[in-house]
N, C-alpha and C positions, 0 to 999 in steps of 0.2 A: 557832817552835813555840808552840801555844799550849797553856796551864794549865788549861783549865778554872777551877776553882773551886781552885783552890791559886794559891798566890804563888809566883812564880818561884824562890824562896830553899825553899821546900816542897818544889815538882819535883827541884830537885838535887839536894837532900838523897834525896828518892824515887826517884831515876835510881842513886845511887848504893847505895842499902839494897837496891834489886832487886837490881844487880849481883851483890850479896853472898848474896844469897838463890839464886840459882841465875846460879853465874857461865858467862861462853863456855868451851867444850870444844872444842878443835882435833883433838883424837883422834876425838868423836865427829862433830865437825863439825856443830855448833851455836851458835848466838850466844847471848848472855846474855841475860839478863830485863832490861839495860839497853842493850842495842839498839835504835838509833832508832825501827825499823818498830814491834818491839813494848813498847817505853815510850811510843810516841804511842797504840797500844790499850790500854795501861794507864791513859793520862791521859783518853781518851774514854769508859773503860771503869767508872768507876769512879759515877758516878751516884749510884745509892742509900748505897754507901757513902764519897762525899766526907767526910760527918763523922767517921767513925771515922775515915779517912785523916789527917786533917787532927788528931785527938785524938791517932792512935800519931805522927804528927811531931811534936807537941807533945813527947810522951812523950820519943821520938829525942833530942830539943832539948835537954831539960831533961838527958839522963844525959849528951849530949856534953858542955855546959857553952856550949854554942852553936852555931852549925850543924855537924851533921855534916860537909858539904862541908870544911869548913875539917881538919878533923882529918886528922891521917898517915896514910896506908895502912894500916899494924900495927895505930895507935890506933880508926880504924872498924872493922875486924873484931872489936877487941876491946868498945868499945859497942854493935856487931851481938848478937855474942852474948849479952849482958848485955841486952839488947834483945827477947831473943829470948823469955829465961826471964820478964822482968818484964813483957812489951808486953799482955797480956791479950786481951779481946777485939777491942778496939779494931785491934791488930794482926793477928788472925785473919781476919778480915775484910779487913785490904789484904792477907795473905798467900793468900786466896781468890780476889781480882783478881788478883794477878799470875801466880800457876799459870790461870789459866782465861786466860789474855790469852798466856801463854807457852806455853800446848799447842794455841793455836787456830791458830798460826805454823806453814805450810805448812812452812819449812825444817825445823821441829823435827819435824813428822809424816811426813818423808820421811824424816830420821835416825831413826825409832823404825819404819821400817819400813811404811807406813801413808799410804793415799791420801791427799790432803790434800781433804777435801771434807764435807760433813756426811752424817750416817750418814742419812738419811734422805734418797729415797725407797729405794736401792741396799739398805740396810742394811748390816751388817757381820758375815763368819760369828763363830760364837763354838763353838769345839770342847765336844765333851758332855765335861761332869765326872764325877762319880762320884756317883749321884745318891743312893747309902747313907748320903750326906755327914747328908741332910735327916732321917734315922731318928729321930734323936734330940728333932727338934721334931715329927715327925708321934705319935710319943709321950709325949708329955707333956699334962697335962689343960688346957683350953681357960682362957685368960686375962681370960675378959671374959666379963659373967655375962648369963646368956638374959634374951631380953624374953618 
């Protein structure tokens, strides 16, 4: 497999923090965000934001005490979470790739009910809401001032 722009000691550590991030479901019958198919679109996927990537594993690094990979089971969930409150933007950003690389996974969009294809040219219906919803912004005074 290849890394892109991460070191192989990055990726694991990154294969196993998805995991965690949204682990495999048997009930729902889905694979986790550390599933070969889509941690190799995770690792393709990441492009613009290699830095941040590469900043929140730093981040990762520093709270395990060294690579994540190395830590116990119990012990990653527990710098996961601690990871999760501290990781900032840096982490919002690989938290971005990996939901965008984990929903784009035919398996997961056939478990959520859901052709696996892009919404366009087909489109997709979207049921009518309640359109009384918008009242409250069609009355209120204008935000931005006339030319």
């Amino acid at each position: 497999m290849t890394y892109g722009t991460l070191t192989e000691a990055e990726a694991r550590d990154l294969r196993l923090l998805a995991g965690i991030m949204i682990p495999a479901s048997t009930a729902h019958g889905v694979p986790g965000a550390d599933d070969e198919l889509i941690f190799a679109d995770i690792l393709k996927s990441l492009e613009r934001d290699t830095a941040d990537a590469q900043t929140a594993l730093k981040q990762l690094h520093e709270l395990s005490g060294g690579p994540f990979a190395a830590l116990a089971p119990e012990r990653r969930s527990e710098v996961a979470m601690r990871f999760k409150q501290e990781g900032g933007s840096p982490l919002f950003s690989l938290n971005r790739v990996v939901l965008l690389c984990y929903y784009r996974d035919d398996r997961v969009m056939r478990a959520l009910g859901q052709e696996p294809r892009s919404p366009f040219p087909k489109g997709h219906v979207v049921e009518q809401g309640d359109w009384s919803l918008l009242d409250p912004v069609r009355k209120r005074p204008p935000m931005w001032r006339q030319v």
